[in-house]
ZAKOLPA-328293 format. One record per atom (N, C-alpha, C): residue number from 1; residue in three letters; atom name; x, y, z. Coordinates in nm, 2 decimals. Layout:
ZAKOLPA-328293
NODE     k     r    a     east    north       up
NODE   NUM   ALA   CA        X        Y        Z
...
//
This chain:
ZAKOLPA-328293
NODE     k     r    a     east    north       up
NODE     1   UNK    N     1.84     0.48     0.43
NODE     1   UNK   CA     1.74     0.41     0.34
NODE     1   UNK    C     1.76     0.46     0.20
NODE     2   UNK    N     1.80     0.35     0.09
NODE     2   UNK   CA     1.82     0.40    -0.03
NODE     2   UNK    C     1.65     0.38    -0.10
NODE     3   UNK    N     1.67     0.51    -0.16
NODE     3   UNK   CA     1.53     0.50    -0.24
NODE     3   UNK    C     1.56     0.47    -0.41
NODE     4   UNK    N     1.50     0.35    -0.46
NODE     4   UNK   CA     1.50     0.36    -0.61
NODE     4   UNK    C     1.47     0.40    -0.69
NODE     5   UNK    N     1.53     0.50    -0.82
NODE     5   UNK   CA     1.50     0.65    -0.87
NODE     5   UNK    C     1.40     0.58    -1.02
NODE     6   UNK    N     1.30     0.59    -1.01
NODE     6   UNK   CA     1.20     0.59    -1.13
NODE     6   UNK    C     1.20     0.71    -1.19
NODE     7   UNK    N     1.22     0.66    -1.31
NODE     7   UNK   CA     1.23     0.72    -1.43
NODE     7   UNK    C     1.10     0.73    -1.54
NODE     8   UNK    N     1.13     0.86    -1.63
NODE     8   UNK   CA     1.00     0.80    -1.66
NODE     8   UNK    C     0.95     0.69    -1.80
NODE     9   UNK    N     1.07     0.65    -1.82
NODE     9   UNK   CA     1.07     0.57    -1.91
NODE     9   UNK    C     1.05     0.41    -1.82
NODE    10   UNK    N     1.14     0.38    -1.69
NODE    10   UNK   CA     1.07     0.27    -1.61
NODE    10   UNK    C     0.95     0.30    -1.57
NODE    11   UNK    N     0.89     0.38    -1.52
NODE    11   UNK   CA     0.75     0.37    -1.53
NODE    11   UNK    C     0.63     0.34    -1.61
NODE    12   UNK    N     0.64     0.39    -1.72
NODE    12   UNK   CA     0.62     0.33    -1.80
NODE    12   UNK    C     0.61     0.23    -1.88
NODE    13   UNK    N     0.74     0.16    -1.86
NODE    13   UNK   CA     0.79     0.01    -1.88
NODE    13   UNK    C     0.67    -0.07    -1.77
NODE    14   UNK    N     0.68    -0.03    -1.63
NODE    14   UNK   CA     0.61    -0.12    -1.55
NODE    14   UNK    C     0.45    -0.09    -1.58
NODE    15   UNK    N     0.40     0.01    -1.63
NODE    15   UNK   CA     0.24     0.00    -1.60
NODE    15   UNK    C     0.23    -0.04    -1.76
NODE    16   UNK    N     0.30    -0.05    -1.84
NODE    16   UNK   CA     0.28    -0.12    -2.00
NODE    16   UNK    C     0.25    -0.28    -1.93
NODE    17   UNK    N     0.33    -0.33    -1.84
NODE    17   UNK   CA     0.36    -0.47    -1.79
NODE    17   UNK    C     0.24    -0.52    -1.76
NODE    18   UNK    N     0.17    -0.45    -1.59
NODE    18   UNK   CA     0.08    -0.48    -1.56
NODE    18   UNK    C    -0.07    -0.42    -1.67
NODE    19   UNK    N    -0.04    -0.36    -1.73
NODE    19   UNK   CA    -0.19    -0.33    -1.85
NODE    19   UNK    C    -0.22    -0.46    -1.91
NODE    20   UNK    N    -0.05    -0.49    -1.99
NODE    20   UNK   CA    -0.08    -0.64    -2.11
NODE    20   UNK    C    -0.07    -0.78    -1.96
NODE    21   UNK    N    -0.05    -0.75    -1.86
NODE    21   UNK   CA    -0.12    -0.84    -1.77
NODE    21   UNK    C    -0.28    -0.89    -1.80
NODE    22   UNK    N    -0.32    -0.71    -1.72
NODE    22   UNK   CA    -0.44    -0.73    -1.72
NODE    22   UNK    C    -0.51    -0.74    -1.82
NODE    23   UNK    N    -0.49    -0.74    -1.95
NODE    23   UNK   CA    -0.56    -0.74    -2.06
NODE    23   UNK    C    -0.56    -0.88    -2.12
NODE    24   UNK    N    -0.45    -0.96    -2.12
NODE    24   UNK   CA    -0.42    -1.11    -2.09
NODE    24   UNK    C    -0.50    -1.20    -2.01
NODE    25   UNK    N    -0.56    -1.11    -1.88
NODE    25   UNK   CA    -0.62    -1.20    -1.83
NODE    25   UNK    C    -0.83    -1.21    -1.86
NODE    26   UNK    N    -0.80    -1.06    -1.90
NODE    26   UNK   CA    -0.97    -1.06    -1.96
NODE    26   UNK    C    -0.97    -1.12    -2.07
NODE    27   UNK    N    -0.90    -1.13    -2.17
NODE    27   UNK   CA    -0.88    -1.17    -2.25
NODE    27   UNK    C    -0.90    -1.34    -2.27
NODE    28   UNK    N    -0.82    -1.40    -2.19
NODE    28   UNK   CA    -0.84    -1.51    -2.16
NODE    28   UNK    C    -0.97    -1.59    -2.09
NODE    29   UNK    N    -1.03    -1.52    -2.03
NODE    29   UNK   CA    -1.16    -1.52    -1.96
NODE    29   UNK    C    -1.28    -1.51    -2.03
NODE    30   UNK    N    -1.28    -1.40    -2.18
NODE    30   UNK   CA    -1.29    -1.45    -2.29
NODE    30   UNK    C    -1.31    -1.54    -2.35
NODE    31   UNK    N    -1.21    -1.57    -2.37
NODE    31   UNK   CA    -1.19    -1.74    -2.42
NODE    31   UNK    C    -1.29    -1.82    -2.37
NODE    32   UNK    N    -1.28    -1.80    -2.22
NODE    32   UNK   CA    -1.34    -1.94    -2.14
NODE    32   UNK    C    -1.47    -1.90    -2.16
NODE    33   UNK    N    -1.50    -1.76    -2.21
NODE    33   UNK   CA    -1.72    -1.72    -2.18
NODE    33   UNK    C    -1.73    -1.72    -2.04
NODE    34   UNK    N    -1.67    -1.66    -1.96
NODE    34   UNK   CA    -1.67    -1.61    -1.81
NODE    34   UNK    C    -1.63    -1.50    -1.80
NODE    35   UNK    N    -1.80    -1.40    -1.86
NODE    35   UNK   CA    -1.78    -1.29    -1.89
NODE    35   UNK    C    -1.84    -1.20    -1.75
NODE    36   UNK    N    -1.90    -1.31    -1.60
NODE    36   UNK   CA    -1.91    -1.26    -1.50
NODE    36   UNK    C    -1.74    -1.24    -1.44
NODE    37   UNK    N    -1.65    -1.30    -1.48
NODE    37   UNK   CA    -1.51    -1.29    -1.40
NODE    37   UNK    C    -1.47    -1.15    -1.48
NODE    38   UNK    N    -1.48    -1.13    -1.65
NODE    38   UNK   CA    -1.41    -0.98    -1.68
NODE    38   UNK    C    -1.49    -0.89    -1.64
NODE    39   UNK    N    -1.63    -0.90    -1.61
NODE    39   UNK   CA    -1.69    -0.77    -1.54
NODE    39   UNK    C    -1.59    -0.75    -1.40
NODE    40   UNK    N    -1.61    -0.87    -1.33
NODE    40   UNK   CA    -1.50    -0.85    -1.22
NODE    40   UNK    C    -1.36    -0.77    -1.25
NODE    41   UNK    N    -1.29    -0.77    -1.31
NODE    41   UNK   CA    -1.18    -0.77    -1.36
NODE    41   UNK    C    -1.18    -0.61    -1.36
NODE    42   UNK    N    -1.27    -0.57    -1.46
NODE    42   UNK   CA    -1.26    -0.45    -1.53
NODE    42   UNK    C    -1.33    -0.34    -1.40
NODE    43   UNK    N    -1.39    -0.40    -1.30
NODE    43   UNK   CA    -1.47    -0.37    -1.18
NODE    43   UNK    C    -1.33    -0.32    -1.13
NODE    44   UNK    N    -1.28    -0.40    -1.09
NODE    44   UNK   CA    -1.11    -0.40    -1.01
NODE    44   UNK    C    -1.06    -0.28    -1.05
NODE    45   UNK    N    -1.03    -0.26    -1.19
NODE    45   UNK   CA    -0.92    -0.22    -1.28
NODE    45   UNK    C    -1.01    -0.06    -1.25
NODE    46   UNK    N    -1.15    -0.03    -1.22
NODE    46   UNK   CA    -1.19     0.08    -1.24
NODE    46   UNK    C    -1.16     0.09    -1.08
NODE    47   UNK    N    -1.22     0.03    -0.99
NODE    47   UNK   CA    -1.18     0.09    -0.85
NODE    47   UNK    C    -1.02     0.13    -0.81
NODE    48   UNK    N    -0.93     0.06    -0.86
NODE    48   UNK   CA    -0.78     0.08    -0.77
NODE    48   UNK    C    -0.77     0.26    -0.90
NODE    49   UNK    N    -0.82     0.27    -0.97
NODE    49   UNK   CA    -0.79     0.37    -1.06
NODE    49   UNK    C    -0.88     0.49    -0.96
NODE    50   UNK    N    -0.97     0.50    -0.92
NODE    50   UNK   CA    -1.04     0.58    -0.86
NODE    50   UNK    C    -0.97     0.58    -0.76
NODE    51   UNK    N    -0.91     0.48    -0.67
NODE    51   UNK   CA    -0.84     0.54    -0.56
NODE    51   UNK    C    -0.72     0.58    -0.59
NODE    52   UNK    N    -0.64     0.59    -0.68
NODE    52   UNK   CA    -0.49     0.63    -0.70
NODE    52   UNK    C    -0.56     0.74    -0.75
NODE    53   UNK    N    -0.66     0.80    -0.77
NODE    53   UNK   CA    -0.71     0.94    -0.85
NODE    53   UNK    C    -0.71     1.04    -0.69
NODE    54   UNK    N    -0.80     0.94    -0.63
NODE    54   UNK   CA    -0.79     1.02    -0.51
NODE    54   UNK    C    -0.65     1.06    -0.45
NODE    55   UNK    N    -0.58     0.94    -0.40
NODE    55   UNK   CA    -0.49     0.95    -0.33
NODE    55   UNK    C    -0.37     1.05    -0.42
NODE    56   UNK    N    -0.38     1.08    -0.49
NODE    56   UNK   CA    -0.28     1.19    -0.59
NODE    56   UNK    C    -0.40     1.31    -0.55
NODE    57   UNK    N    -0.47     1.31    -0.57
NODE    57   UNK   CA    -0.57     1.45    -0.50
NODE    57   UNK    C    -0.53     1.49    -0.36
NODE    58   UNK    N    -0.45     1.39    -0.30
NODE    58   UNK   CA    -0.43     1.47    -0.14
NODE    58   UNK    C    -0.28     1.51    -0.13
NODE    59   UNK    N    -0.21     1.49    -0.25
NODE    59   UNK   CA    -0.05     1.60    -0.26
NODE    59   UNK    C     0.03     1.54    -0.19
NODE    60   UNK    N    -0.01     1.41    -0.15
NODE    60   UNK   CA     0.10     1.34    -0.09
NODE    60   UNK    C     0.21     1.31    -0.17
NODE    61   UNK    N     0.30     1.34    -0.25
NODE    61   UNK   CA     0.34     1.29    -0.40
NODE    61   UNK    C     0.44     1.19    -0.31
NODE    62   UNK    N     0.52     1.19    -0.23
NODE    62   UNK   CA     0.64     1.08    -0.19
NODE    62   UNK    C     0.53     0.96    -0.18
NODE    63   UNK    N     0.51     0.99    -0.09
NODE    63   UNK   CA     0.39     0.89    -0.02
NODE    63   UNK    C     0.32     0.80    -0.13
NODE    64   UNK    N     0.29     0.85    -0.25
NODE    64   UNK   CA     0.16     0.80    -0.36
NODE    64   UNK    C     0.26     0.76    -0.41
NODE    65   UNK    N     0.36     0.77    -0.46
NODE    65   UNK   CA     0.50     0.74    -0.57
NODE    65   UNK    C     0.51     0.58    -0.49
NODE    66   UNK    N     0.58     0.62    -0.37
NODE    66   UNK   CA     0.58     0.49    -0.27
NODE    66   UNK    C     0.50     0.40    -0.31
NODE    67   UNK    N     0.35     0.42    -0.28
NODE    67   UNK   CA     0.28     0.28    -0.26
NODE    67   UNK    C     0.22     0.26    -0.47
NODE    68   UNK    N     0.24     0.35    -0.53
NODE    68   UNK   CA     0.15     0.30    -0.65
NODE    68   UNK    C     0.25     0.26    -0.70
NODE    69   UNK    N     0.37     0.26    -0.67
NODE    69   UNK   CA     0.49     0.16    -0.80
NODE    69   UNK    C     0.56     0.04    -0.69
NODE    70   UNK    N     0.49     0.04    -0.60
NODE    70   UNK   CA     0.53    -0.09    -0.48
NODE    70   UNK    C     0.56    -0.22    -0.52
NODE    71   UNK    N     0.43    -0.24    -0.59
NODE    71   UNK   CA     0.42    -0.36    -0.67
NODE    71   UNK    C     0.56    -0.38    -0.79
NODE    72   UNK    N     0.57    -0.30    -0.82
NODE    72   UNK   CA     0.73    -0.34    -0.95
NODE    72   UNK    C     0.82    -0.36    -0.85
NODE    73   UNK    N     0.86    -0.35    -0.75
NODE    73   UNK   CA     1.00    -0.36    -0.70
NODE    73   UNK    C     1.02    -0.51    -0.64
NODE    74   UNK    N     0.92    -0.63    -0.68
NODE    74   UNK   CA     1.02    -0.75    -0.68
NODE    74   UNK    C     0.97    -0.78    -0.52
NODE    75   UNK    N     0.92    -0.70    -0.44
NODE    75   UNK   CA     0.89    -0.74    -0.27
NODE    75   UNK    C     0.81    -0.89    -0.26
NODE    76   UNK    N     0.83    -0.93    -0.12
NODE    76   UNK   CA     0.78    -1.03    -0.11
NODE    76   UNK    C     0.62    -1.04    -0.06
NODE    77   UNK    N     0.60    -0.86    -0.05
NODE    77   UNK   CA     0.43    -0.82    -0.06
NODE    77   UNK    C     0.39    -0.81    -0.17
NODE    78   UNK    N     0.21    -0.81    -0.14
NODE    78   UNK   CA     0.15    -0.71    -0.20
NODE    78   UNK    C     0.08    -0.61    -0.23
NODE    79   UNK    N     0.10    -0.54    -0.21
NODE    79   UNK   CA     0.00    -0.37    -0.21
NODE    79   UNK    C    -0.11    -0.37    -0.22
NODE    80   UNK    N    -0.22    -0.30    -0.19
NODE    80   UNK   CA    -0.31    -0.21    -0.25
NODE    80   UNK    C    -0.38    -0.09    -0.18
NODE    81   UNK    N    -0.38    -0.02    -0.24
NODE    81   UNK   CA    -0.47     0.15    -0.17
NODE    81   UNK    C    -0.58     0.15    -0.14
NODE    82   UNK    N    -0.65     0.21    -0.08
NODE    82   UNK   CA    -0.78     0.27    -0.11
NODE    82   UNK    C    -0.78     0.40    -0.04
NODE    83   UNK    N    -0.89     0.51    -0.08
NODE    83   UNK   CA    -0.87     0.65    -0.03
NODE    83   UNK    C    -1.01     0.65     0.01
NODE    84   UNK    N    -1.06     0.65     0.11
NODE    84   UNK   CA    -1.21     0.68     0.12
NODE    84   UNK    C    -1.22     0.83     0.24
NODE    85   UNK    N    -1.33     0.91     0.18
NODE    85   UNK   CA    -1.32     1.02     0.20
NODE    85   UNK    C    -1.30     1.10     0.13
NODE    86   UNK    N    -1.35     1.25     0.15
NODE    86   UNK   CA    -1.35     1.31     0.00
NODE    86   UNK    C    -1.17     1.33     0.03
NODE    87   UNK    N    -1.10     1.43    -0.08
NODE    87   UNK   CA    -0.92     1.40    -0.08
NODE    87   UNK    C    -0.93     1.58     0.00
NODE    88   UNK    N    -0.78     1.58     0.02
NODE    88   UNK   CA    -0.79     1.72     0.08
NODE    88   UNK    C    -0.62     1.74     0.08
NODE    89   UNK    N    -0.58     1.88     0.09
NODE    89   UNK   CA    -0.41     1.88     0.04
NODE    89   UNK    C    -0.36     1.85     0.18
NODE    90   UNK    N    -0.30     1.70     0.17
NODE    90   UNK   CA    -0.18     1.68     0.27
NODE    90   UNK    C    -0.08     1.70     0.26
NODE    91   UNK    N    -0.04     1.77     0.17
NODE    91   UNK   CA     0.12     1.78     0.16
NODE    91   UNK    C     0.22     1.79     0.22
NODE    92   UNK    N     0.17     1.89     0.31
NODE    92   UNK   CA     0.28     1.91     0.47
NODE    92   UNK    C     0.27     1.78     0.54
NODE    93   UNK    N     0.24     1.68     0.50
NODE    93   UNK   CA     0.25     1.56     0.59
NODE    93   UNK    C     0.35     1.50     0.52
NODE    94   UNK    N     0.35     1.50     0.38
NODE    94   UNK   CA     0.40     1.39     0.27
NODE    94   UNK    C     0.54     1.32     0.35
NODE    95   UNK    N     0.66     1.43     0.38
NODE    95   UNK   CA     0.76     1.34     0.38
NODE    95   UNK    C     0.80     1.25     0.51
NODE    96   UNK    N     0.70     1.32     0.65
NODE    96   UNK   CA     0.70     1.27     0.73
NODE    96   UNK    C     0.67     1.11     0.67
NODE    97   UNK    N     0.56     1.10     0.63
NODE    97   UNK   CA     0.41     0.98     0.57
NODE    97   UNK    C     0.54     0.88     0.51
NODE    98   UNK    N     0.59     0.92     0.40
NODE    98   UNK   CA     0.61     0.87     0.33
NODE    98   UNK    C     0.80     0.76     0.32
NODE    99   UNK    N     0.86     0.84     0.45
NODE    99   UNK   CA     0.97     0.82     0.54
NODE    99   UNK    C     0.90     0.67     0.66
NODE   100   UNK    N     0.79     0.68     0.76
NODE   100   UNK   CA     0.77     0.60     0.80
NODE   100   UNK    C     0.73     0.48     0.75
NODE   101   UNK    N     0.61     0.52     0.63
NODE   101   UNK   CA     0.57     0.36     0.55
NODE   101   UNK    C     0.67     0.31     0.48
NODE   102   UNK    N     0.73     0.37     0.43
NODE   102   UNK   CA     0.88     0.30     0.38
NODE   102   UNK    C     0.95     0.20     0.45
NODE   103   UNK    N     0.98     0.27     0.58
NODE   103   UNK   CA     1.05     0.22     0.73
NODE   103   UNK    C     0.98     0.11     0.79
NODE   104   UNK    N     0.82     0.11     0.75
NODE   104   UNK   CA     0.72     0.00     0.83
NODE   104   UNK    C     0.73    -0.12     0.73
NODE   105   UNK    N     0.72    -0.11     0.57
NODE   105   UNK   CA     0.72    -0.21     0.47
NODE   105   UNK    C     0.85    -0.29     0.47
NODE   106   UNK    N     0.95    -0.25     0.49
NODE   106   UNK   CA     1.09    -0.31     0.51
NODE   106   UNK    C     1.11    -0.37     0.64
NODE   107   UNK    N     1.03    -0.35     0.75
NODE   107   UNK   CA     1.02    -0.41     0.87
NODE   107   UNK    C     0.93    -0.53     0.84
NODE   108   UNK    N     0.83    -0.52     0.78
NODE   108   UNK   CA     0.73    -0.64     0.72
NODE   108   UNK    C     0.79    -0.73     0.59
NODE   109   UNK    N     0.85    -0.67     0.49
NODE   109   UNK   CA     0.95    -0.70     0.45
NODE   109   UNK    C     1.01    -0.84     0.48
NODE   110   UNK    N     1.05    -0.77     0.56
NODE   110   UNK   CA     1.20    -0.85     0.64
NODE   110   UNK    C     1.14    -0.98     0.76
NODE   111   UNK    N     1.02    -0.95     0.82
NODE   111   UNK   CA     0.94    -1.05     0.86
NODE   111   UNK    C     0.88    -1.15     0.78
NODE   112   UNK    N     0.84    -1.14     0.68
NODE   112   UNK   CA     0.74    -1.18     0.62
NODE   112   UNK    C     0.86    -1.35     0.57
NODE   113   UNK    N     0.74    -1.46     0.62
NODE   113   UNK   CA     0.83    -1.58     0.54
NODE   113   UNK    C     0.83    -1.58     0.42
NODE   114   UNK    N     0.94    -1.65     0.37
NODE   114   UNK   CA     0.98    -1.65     0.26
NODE   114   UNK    C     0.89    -1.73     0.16
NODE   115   UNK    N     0.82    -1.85     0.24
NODE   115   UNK   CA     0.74    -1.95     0.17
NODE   115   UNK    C     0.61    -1.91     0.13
NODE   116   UNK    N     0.51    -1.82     0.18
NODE   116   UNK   CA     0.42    -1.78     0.18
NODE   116   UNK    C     0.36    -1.64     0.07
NODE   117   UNK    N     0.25    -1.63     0.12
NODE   117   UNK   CA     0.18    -1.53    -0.02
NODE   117   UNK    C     0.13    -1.42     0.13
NODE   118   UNK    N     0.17    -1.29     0.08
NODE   118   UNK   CA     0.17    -1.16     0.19
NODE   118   UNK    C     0.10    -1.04     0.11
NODE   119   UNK    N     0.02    -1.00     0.19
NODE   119   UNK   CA    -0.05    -0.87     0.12
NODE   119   UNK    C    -0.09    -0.80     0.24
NODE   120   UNK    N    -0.09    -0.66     0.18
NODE   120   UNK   CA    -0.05    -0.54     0.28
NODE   120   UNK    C    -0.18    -0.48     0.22
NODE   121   UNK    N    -0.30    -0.40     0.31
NODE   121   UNK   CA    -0.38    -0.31     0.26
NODE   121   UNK    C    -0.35    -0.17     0.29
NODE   122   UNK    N    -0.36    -0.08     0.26
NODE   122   UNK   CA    -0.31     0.07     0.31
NODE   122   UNK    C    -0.48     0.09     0.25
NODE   123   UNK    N    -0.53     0.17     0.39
NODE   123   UNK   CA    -0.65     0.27     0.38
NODE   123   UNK    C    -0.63     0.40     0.44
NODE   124   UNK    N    -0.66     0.52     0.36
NODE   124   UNK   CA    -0.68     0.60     0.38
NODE   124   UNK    C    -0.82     0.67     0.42
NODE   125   UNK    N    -0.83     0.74     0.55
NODE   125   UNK   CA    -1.00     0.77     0.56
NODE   125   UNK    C    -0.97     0.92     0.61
NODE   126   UNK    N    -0.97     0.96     0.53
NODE   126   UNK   CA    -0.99     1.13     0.58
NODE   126   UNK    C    -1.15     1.17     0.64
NODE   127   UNK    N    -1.14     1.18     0.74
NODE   127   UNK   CA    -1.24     1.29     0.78
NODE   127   UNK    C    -1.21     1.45     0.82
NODE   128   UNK    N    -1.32     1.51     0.87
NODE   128   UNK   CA    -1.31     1.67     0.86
NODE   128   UNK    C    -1.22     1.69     0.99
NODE   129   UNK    N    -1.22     1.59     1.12
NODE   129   UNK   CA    -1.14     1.62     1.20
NODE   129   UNK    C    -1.07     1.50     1.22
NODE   130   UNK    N    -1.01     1.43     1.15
NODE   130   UNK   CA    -0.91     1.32     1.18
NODE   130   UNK    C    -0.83     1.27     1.00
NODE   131   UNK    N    -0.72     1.25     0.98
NODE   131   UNK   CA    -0.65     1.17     0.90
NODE   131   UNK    C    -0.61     1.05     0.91
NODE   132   UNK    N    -0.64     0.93     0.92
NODE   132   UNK   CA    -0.55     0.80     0.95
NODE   132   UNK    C    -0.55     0.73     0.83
NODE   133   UNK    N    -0.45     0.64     0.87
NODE   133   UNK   CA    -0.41     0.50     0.77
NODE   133   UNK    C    -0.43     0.40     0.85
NODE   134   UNK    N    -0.47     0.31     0.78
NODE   134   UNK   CA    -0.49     0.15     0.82
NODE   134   UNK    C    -0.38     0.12     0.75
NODE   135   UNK    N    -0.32     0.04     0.83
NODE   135   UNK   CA    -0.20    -0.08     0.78
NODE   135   UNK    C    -0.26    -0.22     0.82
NODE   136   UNK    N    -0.33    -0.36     0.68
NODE   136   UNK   CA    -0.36    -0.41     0.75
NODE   136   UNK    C    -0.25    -0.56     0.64
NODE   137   UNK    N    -0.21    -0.60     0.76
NODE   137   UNK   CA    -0.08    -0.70     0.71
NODE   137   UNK    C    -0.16    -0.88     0.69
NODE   138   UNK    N    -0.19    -0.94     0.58
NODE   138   UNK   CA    -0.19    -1.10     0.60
NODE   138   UNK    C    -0.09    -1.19     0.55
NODE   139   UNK    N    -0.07    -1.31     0.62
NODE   139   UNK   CA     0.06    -1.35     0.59
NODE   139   UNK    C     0.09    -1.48     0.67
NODE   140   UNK    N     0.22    -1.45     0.66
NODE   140   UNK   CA     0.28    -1.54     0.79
NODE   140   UNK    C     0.38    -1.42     0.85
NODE   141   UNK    N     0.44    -1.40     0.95
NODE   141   UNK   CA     0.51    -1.31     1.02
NODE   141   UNK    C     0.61    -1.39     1.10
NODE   142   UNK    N     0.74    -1.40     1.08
NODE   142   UNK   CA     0.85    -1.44     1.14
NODE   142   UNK    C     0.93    -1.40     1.27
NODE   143   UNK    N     0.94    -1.24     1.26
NODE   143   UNK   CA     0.98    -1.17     1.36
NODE   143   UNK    C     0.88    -1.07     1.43
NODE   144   UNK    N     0.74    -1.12     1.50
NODE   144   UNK   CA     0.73    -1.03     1.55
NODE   144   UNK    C     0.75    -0.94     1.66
NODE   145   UNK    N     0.84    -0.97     1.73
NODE   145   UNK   CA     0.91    -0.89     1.82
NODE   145   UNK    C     0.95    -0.78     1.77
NODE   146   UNK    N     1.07    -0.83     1.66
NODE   146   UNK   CA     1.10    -0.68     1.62
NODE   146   UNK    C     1.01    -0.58     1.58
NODE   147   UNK    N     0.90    -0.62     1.50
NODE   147   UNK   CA     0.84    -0.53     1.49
NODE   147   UNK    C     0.75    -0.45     1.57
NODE   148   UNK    N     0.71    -0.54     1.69
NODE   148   UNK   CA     0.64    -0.44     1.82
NODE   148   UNK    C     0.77    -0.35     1.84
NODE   149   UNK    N     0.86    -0.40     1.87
NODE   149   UNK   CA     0.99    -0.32     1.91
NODE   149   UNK    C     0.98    -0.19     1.81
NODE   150   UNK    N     1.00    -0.18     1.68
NODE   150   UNK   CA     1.02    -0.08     1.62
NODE   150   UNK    C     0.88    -0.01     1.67
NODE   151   UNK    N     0.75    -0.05     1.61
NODE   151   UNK   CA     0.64     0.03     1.66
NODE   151   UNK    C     0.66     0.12     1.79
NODE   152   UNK    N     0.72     0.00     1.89
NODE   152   UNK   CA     0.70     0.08     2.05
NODE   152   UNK    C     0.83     0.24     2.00
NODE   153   UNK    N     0.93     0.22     1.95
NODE   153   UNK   CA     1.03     0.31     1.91
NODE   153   UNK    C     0.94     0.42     1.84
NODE   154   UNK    N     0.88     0.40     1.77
NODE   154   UNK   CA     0.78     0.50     1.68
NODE   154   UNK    C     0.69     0.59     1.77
NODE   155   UNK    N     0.61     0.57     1.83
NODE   155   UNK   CA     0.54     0.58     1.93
NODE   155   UNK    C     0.64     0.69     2.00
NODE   156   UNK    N     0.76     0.65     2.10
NODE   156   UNK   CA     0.81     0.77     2.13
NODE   156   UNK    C     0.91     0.85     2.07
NODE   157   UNK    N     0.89     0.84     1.95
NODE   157   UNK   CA     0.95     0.98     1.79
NODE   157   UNK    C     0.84     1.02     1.81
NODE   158   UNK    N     0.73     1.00     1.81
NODE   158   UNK   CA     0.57     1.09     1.76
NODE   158   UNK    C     0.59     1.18     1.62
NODE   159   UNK    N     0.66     1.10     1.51
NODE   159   UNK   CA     0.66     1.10     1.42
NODE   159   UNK    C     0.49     1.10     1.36
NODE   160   UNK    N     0.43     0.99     1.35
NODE   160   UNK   CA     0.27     0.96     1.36
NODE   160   UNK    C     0.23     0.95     1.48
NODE   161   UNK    N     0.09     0.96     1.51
NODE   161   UNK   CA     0.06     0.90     1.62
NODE   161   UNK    C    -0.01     0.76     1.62
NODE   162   UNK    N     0.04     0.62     1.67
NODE   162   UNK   CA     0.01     0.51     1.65
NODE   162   UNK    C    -0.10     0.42     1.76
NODE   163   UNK    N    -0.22     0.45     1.70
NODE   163   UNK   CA    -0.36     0.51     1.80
NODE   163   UNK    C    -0.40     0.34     1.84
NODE   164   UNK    N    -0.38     0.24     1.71
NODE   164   UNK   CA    -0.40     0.08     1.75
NODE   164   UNK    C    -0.27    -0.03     1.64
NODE   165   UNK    N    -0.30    -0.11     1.76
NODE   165   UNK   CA    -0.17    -0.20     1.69
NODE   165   UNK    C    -0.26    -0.35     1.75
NODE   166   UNK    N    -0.24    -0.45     1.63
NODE   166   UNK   CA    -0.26    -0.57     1.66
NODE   166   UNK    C    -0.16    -0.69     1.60
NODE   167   UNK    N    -0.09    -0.73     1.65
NODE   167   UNK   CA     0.01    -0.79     1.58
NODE   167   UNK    C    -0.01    -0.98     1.63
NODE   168   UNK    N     0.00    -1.05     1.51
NODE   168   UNK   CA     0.00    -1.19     1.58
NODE   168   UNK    C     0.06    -1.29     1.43
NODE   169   UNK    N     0.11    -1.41     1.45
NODE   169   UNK   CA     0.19    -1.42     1.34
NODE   169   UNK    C     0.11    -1.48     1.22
NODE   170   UNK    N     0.00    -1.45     1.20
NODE   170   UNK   CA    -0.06    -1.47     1.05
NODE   170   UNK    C    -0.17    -1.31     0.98
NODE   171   UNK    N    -0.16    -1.18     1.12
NODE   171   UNK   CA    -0.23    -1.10     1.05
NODE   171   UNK    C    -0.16    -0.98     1.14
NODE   172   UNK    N    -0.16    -0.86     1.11
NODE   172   UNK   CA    -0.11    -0.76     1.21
NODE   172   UNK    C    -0.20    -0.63     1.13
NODE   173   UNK    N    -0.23    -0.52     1.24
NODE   173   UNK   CA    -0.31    -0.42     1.21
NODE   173   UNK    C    -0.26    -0.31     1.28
NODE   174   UNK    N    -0.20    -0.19     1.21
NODE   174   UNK   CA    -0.18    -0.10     1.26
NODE   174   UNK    C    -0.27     0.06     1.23
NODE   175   UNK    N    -0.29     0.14     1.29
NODE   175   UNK   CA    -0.37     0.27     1.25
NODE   175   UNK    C    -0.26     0.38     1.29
NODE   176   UNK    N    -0.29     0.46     1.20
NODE   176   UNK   CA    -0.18     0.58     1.23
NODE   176   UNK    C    -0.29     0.73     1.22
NODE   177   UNK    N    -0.24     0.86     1.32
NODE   177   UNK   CA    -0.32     0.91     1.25
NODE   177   UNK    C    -0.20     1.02     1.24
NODE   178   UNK    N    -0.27     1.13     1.15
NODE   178   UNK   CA    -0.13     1.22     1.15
NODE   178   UNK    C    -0.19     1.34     1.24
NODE   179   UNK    N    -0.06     1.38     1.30
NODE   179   UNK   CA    -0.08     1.45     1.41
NODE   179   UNK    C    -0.03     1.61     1.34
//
């Protein structure tokens, strides 16, 4: 699996991008005096920032690199995080973590029809005795065979432990917890 090397001048490049997005689109909203949609907006713009605050609080660095620059690479998804729960150092998990969601997004990826609009949620819920992720996929889904197939393969790596799976071709839900 080739990983693409961000730099920090493309980084930069990309969150300059999506800023004058978002600032284009309050802006515009603006215009129209639909100053309940930029409260929305700027509502948004403060929550995904509190969770990428979190989610960099738990030292996952592969992991957090992964999903917060997901969106620039052109996929036929789309991302978003949330971290609920206070953060706590995962770090001894990171490359495991960050190896599988890779391996899972390219599997959805590669299912996902071409015609259609696809978005992926990733939740994090730390509690004092459990870690999991929600993977929660909407869409359309092309292959899902393959993808039970890889899951069922996952399962015996015990890489994560894969505690629920619901897969059908307009929504799929997976939980992981780290073992």
């Amino acid at each position: 699996m080739q990983r693409e090397e961000w730099n920090v001048v493309k980084i930069l490049s990309c969150a300059r991008h999506d800023w004058l997005n978002r600032l284009q689109l309050i802006k515009g909203n603006i215009a129209l005096n639909r100053l309940d949609r930029v409260n929305e907006i700027i509502e948004e713009i403060i929550r995904e920032a509190g969770h990428e605050s979190k989610l960099t609080n738990t030292k996952l660095a592969a992991f957090a690199e992964y999903v917060m620059t997901y969106n620039w690479r052109g996929t036929p998804l789309h991302l978003e995080i949330e971290v609920l729960g206070d953060a706590k150092d995962l770090s001894s998990y990171d490359a495991v973590l960050a190896k599988w969601t890779m391996e899972f997004m390219q599997m959805l990826e590669a299912g996902a029809d071409g015609m259609s609009t696809h978005h992926v949620s990733v939740s994090l819920l730390i509690e004092n005795e459990s870690v999991r992720f929600f993977f929660d996929f909407s869409g359309i889904l092309t292959n899902i065979q393959s993808i039970q197939d890889w899951l069922e393969e996952e399962k015996e790596k015990q890489r994560l432990k894969i505690i629920e799976k619901h897969i059908s071709k307009e929504e799929l839900s997976v939980v992981v917890e780290i073992v």
